[in-house]
N, CA, C and O atoms as a GROMACS GRO file, in nm:
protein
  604
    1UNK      N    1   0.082  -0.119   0.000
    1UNK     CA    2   0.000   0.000   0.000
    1UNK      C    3   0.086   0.126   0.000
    1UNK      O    4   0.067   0.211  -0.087
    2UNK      N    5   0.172   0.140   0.084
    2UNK     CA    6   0.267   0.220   0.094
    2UNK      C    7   0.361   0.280  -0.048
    2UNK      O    8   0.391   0.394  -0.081
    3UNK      N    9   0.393   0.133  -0.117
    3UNK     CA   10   0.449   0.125  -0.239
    3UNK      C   11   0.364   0.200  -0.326
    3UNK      O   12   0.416   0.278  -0.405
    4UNK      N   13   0.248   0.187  -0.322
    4UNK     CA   14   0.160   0.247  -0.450
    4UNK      C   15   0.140   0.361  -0.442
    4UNK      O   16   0.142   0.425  -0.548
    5UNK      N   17   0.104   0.449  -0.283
    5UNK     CA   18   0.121   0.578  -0.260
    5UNK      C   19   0.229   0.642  -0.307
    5UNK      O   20   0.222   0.741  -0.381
    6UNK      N   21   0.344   0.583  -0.263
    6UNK     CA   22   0.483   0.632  -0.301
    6UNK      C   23   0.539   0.654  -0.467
    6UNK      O   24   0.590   0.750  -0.524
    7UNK      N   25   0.504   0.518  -0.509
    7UNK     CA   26   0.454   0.550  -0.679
    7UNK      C   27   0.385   0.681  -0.738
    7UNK      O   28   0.431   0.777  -0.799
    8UNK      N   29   0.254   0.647  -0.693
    8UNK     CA   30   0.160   0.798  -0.744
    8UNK      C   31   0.197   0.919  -0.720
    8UNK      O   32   0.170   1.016  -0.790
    9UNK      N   33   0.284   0.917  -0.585
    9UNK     CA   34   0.317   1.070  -0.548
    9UNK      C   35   0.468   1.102  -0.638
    9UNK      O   36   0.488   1.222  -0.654
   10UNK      N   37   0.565   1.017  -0.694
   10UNK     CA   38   0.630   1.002  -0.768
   10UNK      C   39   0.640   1.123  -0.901
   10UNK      O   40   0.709   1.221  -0.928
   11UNK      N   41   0.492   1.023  -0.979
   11UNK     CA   42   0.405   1.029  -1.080
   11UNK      C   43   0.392   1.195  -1.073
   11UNK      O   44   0.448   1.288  -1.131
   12UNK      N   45   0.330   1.188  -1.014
   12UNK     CA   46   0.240   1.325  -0.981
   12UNK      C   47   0.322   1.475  -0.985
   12UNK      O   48   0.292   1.578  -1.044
   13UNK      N   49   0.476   1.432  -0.866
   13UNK     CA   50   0.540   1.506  -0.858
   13UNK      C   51   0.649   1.567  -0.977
   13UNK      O   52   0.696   1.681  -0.976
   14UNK      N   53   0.681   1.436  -1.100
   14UNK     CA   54   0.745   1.449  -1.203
   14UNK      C   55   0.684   1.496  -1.291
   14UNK      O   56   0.733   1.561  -1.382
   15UNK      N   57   0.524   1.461  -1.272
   15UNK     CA   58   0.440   1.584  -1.375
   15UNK      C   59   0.432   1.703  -1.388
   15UNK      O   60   0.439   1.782  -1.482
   16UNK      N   61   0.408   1.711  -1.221
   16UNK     CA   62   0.422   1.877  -1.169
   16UNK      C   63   0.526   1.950  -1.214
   16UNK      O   64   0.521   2.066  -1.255
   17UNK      N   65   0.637   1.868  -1.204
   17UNK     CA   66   0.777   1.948  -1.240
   17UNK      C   67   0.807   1.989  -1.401
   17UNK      O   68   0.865   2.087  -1.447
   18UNK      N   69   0.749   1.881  -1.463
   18UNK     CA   70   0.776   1.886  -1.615
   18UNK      C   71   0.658   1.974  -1.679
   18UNK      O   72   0.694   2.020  -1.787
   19UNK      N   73   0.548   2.004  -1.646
   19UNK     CA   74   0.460   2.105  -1.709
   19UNK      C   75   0.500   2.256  -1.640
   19UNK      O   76   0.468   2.363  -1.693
   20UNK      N   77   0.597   2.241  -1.480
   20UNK     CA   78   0.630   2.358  -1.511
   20UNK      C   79   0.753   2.392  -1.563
   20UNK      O   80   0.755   2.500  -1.621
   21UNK      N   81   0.855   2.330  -1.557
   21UNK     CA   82   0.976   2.359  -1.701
   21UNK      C   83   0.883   2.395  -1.824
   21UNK      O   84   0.903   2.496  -1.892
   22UNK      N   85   0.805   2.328  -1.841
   22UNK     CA   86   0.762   2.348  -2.011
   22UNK      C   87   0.696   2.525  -1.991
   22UNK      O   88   0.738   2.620  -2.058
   23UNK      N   89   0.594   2.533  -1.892
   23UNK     CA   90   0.543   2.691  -1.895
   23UNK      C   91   0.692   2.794  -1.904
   23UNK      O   92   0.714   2.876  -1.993
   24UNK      N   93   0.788   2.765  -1.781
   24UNK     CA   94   0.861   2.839  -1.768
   24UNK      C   95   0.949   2.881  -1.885
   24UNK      O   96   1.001   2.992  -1.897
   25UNK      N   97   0.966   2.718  -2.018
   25UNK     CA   98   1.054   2.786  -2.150
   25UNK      C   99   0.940   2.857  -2.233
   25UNK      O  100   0.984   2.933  -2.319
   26UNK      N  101   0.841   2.850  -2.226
   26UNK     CA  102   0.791   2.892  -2.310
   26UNK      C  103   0.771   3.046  -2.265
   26UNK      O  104   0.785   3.129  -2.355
   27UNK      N  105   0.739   3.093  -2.133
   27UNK     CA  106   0.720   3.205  -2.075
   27UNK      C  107   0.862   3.298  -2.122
   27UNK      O  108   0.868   3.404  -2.185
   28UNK      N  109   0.948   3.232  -2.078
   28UNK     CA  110   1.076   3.280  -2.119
   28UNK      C  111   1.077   3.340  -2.269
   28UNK      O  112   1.086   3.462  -2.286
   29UNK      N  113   1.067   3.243  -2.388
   29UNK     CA  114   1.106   3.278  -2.499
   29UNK      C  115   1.005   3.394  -2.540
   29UNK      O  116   1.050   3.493  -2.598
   30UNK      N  117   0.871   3.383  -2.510
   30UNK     CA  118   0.811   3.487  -2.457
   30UNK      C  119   0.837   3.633  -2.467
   30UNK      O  120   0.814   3.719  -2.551
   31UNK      N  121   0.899   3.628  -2.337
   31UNK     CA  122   0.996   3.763  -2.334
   31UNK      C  123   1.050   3.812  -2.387
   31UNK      O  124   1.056   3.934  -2.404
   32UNK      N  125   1.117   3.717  -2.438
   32UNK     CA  126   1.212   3.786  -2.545
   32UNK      C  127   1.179   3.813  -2.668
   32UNK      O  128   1.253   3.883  -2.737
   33UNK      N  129   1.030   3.749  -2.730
   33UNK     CA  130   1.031   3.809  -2.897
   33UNK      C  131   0.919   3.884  -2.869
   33UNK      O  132   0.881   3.952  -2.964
   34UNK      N  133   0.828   3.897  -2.725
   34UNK     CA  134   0.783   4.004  -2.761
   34UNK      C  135   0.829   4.164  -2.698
   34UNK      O  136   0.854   4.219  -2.591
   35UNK      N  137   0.823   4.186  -2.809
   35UNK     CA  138   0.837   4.378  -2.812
   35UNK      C  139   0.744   4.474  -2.847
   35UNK      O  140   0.723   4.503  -2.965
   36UNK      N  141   0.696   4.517  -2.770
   36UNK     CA  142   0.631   4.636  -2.837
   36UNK      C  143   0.717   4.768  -2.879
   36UNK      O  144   0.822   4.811  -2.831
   37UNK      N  145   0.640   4.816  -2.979
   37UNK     CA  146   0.678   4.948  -3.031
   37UNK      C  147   0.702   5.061  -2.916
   37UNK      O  148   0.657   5.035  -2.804
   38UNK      N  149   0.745   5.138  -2.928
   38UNK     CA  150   0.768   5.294  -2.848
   38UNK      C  151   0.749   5.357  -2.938
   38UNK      O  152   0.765   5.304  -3.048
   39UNK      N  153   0.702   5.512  -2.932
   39UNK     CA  154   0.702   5.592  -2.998
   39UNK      C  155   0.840   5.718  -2.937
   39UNK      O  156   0.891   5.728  -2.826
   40UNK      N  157   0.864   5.797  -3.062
   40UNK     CA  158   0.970   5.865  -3.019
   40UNK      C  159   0.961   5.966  -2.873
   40UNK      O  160   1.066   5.996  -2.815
   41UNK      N  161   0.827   6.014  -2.821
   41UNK     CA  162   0.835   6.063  -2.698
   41UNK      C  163   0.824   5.995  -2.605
   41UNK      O  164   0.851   6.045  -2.496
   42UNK      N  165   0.773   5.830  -2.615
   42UNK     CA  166   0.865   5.726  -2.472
   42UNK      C  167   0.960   5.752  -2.441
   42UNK      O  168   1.011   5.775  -2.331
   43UNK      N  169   1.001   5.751  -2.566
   43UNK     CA  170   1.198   5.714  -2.583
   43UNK      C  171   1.237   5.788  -2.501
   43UNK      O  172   1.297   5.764  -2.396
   44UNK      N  173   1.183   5.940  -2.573
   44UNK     CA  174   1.261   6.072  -2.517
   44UNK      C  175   1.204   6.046  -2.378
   44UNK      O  176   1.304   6.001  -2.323
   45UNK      N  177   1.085   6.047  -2.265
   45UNK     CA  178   1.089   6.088  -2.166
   45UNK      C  179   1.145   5.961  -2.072
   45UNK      O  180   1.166   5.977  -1.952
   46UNK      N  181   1.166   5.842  -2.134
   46UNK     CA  182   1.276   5.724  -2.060
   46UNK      C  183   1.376   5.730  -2.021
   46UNK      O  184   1.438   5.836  -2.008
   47UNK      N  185   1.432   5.581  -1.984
   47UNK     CA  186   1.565   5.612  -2.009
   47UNK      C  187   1.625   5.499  -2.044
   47UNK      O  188   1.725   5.452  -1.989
   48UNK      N  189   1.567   5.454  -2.136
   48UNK     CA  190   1.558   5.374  -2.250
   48UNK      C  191   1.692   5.306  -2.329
   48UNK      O  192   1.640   5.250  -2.425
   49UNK      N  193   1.800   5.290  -2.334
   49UNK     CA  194   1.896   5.316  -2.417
   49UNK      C  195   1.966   5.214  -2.467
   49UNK      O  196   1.983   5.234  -2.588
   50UNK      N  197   2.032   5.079  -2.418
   50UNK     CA  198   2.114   5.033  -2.475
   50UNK      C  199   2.026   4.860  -2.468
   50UNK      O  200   2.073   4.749  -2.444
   51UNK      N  201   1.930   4.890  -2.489
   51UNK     CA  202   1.893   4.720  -2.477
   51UNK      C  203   1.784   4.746  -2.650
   51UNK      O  204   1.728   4.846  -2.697
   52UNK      N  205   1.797   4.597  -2.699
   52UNK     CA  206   1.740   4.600  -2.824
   52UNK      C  207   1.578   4.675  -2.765
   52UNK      O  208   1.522   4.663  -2.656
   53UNK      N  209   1.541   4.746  -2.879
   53UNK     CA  210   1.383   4.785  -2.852
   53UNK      C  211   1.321   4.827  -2.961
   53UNK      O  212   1.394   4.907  -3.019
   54UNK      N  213   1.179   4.803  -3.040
   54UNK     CA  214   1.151   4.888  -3.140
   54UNK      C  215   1.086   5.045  -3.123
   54UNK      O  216   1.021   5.094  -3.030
   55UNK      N  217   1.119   5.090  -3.224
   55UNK     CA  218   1.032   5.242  -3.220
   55UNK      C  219   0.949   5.261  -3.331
   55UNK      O  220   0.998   5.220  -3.436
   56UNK      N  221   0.804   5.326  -3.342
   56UNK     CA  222   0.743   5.335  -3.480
   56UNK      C  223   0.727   5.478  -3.463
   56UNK      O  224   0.716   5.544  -3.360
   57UNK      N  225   0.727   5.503  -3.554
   57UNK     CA  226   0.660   5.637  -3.605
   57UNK      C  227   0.641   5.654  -3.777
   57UNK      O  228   0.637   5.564  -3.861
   58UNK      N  229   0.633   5.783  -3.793
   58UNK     CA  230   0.587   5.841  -3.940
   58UNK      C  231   0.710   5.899  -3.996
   58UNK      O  232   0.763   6.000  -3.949
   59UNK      N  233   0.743   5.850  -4.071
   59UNK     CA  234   0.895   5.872  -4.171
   59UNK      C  235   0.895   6.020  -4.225
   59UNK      O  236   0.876   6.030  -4.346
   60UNK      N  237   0.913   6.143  -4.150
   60UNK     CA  238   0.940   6.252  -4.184
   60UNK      C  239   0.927   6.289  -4.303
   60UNK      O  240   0.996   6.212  -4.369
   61UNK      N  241   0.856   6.395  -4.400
   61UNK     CA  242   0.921   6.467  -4.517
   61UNK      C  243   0.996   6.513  -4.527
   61UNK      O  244   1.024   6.595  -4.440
   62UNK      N  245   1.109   6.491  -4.668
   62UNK     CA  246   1.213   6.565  -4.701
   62UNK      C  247   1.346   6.521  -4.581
   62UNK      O  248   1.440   6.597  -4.561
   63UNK      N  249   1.331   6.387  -4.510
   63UNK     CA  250   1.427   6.384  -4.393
   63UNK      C  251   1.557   6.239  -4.466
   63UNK      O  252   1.667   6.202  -4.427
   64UNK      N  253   1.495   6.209  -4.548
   64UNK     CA  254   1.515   6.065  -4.619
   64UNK      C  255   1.692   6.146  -4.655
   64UNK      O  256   1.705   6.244  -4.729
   65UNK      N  257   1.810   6.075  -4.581
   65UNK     CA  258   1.948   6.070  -4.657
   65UNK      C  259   2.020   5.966  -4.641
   65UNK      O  260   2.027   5.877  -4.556
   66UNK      N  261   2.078   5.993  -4.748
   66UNK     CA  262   2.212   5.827  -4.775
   66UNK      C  263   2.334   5.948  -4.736
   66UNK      O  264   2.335   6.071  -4.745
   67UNK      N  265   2.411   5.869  -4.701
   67UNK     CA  266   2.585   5.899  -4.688
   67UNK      C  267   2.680   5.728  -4.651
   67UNK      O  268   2.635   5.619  -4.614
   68UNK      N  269   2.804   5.766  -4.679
   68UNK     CA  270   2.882   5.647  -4.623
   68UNK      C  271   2.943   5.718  -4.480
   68UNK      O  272   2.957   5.826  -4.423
   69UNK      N  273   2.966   5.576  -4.468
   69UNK     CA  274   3.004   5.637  -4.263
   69UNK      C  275   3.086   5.463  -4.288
   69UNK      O  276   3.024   5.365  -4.328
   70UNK      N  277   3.195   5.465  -4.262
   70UNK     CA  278   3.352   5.359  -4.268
   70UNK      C  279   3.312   5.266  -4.383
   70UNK      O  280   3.304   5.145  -4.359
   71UNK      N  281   3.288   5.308  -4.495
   71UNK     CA  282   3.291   5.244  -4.593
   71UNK      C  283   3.154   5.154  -4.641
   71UNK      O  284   3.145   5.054  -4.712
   72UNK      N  285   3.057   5.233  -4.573
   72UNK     CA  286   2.936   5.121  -4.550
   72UNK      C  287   2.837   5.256  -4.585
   72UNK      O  288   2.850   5.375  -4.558
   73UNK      N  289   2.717   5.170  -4.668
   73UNK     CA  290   2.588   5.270  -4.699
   73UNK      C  291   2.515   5.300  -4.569
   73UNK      O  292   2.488   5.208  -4.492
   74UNK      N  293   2.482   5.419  -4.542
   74UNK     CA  294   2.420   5.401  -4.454
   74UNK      C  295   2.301   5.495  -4.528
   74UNK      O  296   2.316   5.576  -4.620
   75UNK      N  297   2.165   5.451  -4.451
   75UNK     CA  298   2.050   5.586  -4.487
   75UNK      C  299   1.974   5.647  -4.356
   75UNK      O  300   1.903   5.576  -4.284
   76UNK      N  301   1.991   5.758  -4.336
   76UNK     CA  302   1.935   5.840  -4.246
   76UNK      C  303   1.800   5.905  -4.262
   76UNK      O  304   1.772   5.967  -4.364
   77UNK      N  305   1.718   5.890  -4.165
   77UNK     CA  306   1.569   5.967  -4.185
   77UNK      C  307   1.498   6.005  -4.011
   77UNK      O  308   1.549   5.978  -3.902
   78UNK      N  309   1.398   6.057  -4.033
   78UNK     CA  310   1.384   6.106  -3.940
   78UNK      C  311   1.231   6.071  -3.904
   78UNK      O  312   1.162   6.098  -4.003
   79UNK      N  313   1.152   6.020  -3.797
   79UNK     CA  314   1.061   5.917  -3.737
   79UNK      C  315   0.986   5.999  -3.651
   79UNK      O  316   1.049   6.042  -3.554
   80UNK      N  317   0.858   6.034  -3.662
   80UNK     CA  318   0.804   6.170  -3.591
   80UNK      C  319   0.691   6.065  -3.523
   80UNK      O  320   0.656   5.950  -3.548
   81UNK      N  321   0.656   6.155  -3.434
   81UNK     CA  322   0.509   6.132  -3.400
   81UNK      C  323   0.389   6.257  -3.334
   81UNK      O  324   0.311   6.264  -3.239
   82UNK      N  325   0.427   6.332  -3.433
   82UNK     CA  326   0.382   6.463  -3.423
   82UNK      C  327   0.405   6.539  -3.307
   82UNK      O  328   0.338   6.640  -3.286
   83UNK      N  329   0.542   6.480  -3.184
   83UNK     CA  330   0.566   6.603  -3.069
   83UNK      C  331   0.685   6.554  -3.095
   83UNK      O  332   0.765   6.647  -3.100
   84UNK      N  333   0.727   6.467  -3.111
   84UNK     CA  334   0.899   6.442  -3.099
   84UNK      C  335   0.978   6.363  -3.173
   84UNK      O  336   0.938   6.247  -3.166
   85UNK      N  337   1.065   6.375  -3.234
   85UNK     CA  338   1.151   6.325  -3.336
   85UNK      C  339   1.282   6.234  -3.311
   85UNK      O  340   1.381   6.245  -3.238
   86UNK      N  341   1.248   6.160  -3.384
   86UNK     CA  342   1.404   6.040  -3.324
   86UNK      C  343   1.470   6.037  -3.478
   86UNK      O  344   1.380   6.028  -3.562
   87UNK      N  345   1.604   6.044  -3.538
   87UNK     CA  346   1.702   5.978  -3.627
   87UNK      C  347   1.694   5.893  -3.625
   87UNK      O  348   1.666   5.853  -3.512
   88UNK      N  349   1.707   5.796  -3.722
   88UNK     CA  350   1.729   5.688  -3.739
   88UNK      C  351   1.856   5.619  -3.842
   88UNK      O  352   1.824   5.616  -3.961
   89UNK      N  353   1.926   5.590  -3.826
   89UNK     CA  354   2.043   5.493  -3.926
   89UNK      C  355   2.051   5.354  -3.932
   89UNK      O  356   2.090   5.273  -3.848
   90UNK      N  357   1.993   5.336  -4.079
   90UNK     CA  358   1.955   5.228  -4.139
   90UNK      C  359   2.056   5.174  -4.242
   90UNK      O  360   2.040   5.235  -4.348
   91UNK      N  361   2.169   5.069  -4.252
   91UNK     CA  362   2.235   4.983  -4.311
   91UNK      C  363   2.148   4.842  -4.367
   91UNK      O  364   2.111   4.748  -4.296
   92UNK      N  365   2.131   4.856  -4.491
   92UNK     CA  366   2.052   4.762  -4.564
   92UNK      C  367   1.958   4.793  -4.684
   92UNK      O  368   1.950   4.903  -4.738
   93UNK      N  369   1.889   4.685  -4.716
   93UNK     CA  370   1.796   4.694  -4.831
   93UNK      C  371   1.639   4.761  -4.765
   93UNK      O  372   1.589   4.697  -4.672
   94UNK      N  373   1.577   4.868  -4.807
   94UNK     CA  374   1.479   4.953  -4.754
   94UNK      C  375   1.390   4.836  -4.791
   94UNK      O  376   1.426   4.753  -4.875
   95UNK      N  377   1.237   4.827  -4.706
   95UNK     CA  378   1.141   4.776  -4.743
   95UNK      C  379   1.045   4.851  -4.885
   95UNK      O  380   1.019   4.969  -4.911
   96UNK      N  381   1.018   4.747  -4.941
   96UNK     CA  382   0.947   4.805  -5.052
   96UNK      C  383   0.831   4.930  -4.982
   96UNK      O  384   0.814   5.041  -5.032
   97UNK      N  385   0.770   4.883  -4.874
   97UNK     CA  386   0.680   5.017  -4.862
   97UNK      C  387   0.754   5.148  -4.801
   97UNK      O  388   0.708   5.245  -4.742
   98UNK      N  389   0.856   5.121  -4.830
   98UNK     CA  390   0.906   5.296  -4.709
   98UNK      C  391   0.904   5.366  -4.804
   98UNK      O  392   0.932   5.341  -4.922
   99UNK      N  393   0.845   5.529  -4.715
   99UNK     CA  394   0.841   5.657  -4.791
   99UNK      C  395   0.841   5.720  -4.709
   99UNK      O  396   0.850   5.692  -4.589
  100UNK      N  397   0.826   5.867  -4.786
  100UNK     CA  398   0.788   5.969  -4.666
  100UNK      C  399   0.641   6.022  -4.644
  100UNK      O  400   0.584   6.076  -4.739
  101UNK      N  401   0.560   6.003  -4.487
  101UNK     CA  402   0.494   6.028  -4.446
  101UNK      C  403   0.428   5.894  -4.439
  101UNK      O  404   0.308   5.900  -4.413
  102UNK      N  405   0.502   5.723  -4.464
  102UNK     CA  406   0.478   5.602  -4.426
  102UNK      C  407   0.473   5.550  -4.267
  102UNK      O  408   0.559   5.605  -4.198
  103UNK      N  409   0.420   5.491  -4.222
  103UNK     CA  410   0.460   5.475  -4.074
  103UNK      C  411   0.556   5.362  -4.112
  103UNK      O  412   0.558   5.330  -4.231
  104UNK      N  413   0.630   5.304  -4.034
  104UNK     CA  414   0.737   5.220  -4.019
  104UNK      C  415   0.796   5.183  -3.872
  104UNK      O  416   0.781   5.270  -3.786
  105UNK      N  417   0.858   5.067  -3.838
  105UNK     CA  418   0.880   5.067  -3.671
  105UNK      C  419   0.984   4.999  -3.670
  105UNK      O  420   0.983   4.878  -3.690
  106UNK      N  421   1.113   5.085  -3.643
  106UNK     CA  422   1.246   4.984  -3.614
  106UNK      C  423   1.302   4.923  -3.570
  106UNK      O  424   1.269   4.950  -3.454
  107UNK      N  425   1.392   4.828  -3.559
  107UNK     CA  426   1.436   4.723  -3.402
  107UNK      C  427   1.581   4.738  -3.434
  107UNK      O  428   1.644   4.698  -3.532
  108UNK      N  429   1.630   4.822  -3.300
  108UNK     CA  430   1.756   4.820  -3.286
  108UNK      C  431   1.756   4.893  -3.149
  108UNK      O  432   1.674   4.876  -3.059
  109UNK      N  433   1.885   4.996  -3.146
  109UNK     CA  434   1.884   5.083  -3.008
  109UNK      C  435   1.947   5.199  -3.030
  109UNK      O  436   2.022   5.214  -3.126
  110UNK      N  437   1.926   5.285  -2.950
  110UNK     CA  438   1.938   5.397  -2.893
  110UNK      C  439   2.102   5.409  -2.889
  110UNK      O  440   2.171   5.321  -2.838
  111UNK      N  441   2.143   5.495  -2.932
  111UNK     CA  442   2.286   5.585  -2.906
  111UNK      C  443   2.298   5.727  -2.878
  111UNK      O  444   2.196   5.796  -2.880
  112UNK      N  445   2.431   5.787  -2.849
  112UNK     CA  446   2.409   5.883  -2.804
  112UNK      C  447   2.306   6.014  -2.931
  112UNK      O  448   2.268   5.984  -3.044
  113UNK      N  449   2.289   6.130  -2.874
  113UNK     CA  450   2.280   6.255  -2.951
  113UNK      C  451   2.109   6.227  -3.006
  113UNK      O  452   2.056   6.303  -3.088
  114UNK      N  453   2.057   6.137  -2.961
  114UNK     CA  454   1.917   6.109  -3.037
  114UNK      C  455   1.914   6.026  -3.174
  114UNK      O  456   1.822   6.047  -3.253
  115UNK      N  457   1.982   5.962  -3.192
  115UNK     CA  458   2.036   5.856  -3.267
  115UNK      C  459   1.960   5.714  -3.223
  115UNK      O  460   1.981   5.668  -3.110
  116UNK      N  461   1.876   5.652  -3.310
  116UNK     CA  462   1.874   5.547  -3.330
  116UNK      C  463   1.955   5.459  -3.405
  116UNK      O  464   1.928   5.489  -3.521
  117UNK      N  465   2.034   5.372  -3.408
  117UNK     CA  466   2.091   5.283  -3.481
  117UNK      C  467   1.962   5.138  -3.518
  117UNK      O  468   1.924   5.080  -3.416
  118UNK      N  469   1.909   5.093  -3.638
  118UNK     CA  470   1.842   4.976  -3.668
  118UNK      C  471   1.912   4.941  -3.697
  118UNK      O  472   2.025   4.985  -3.723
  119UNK      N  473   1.840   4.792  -3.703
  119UNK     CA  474   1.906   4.627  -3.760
  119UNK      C  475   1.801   4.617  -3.869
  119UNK      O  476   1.844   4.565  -3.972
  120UNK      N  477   1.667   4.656  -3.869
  120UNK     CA  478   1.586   4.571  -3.886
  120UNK      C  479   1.465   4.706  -3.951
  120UNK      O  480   1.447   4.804  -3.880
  121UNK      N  481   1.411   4.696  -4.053
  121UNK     CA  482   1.286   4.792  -4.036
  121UNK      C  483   1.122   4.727  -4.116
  121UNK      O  484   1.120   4.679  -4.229
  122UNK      N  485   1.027   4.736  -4.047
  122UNK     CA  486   0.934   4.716  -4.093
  122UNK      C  487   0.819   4.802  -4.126
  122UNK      O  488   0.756   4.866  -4.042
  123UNK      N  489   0.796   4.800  -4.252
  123UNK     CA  490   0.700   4.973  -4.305
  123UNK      C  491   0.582   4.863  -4.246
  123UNK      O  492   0.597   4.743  -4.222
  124UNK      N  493   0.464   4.944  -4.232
  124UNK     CA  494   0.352   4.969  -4.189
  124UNK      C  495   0.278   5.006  -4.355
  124UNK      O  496   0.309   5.098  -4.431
  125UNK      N  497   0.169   4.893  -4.374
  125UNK     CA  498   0.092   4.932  -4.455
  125UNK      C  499  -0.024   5.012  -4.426
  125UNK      O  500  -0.036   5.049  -4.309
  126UNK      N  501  -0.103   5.042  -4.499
  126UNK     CA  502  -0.196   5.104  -4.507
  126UNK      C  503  -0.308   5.004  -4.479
  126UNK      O  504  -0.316   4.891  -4.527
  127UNK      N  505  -0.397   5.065  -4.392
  127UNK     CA  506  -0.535   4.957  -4.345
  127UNK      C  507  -0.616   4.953  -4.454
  127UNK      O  508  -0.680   4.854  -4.488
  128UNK      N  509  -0.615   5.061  -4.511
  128UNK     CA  510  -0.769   5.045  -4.600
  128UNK      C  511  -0.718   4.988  -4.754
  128UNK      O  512  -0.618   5.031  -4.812
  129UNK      N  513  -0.794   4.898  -4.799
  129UNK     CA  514  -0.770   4.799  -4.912
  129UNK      C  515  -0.839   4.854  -5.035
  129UNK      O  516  -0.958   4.830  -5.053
  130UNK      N  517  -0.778   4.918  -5.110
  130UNK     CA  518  -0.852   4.968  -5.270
  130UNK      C  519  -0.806   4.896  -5.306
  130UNK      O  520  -0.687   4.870  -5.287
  131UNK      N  521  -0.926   4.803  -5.410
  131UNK     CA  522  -0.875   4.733  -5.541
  131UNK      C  523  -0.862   4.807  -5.695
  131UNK      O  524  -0.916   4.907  -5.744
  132UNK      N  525  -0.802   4.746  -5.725
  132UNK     CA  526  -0.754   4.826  -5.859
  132UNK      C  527  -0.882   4.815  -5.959
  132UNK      O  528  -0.965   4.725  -5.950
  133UNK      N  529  -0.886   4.914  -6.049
  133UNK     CA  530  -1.018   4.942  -6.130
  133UNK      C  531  -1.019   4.848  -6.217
  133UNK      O  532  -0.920   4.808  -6.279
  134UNK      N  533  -1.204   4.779  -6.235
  134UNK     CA  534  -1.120   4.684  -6.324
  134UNK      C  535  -1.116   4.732  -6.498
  134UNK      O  536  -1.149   4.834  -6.559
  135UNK      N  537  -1.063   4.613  -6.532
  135UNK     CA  538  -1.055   4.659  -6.704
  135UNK      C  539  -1.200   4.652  -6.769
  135UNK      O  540  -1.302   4.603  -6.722
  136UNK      N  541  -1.186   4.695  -6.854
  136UNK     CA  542  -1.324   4.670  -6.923
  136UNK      C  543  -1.299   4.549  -7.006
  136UNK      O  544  -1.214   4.540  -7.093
  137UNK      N  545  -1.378   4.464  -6.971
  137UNK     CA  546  -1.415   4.345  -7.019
  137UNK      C  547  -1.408   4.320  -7.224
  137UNK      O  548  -1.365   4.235  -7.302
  138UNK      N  549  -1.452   4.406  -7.230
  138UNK     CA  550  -1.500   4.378  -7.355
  138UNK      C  551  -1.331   4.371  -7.435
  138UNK      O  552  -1.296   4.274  -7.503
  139UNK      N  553  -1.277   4.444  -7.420
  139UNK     CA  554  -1.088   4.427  -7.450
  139UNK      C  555  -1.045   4.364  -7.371
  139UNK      O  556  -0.967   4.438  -7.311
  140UNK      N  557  -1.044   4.261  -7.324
  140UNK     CA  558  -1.028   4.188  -7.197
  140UNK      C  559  -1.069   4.049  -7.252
  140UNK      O  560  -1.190   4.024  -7.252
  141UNK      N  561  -0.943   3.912  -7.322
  141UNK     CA  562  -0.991   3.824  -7.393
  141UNK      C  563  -1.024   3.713  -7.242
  141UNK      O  564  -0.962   3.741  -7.140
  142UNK      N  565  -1.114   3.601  -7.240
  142UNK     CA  566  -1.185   3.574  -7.095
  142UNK      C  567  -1.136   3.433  -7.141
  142UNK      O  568  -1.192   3.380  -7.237
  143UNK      N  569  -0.996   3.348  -7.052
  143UNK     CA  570  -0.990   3.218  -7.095
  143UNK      C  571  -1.096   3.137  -7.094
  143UNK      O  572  -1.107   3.024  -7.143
  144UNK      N  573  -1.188   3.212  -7.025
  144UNK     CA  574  -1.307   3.107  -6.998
  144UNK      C  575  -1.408   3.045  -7.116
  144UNK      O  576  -1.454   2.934  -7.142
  145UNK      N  577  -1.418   3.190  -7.176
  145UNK     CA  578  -1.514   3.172  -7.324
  145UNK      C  579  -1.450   3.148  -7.434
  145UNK      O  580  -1.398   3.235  -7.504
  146UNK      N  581  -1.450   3.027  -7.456
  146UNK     CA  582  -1.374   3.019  -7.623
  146UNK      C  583  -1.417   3.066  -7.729
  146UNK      O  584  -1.376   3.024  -7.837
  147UNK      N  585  -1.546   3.204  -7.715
  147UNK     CA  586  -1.586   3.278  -7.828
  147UNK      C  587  -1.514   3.388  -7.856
  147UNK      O  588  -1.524   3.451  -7.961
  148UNK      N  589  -1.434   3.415  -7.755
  148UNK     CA  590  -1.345   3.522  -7.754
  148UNK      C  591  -1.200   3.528  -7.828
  148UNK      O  592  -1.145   3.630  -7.867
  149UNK      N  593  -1.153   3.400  -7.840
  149UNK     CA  594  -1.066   3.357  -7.938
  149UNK      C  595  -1.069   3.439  -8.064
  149UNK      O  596  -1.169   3.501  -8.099
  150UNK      N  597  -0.962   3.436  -8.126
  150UNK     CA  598  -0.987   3.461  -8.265
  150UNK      C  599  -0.940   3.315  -8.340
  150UNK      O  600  -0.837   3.256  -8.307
  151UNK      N  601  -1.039   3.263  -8.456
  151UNK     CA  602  -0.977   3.161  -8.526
  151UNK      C  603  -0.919   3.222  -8.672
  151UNK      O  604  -0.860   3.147  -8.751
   0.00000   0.00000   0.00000
């Protein structure tokens, strides 16, 4: 009798332990991929600085520049959110949607002078979905109808 108690409580106790390792990696990894955005007046009233973090805002007009800095492209722009402004320096291939007055949200960190340094940038599409106009049909040959063919 003793034996079988001692069994079950065994059982029980190696379960306990192993569903919580499993919460605890998963809680963990957790942490770490999620990030939320900041906007540039977090930043500014934090104190925010040397740990990876993203920032979004609205890609400035007229702020968009390239220069080299040690032999490497870099592109500079400037990330508003209508009270406060962060730089940003971006090394890499731009996302097809960046522009100016695009939202976009970067993942990297903070350096001195108001300097963001990214790794990483992701434009922000637009919510609202226009489809494109369609063609007019009638110039428009329809694989569907084989009257439309010419023989």
């Amino acid at each position: 009798m003793k034996r079988a108690k001692l069994k079950r409580a065994l059982i029980i106790i190696t379960l306990l332990s192993s569903i919580s390792a499993g919460v605890w990696i998963v809680m963990s990894n957790l942490n770490q991929n999620i990030m939320f955005f900041y906007t540039p007046t977090d930043i500014q009233t934090s104190t925010i600085r040397k740990q990876n973090i993203r920032v979004g805002g609205i890609v400035k007009p007229h702020s968009i520049k390239k220069f080299y800095k040690n032999k490497k492209h870099i592109i500079a722009f400037t990330i508003t959110d209508s009270t406060n402004d962060i730089i940003i320096h971006y090394q890499g291939i731009l996302p097809s949607l960046f522009r100016e007055g695009q939202g976009i949200v970067a993942i990297g960190r903070m350096v001195e002078n108001n300097i963001f340094i990214s790794e990483k940038l992701l434009a922000k599409h637009d919510e609202n979905y226009t489809p494109k106009k369609p063609v007019d049909s009638k110039s428009k040959i329809s694989l569907c109808n084989p009257k439309s063919f010419k023989r």
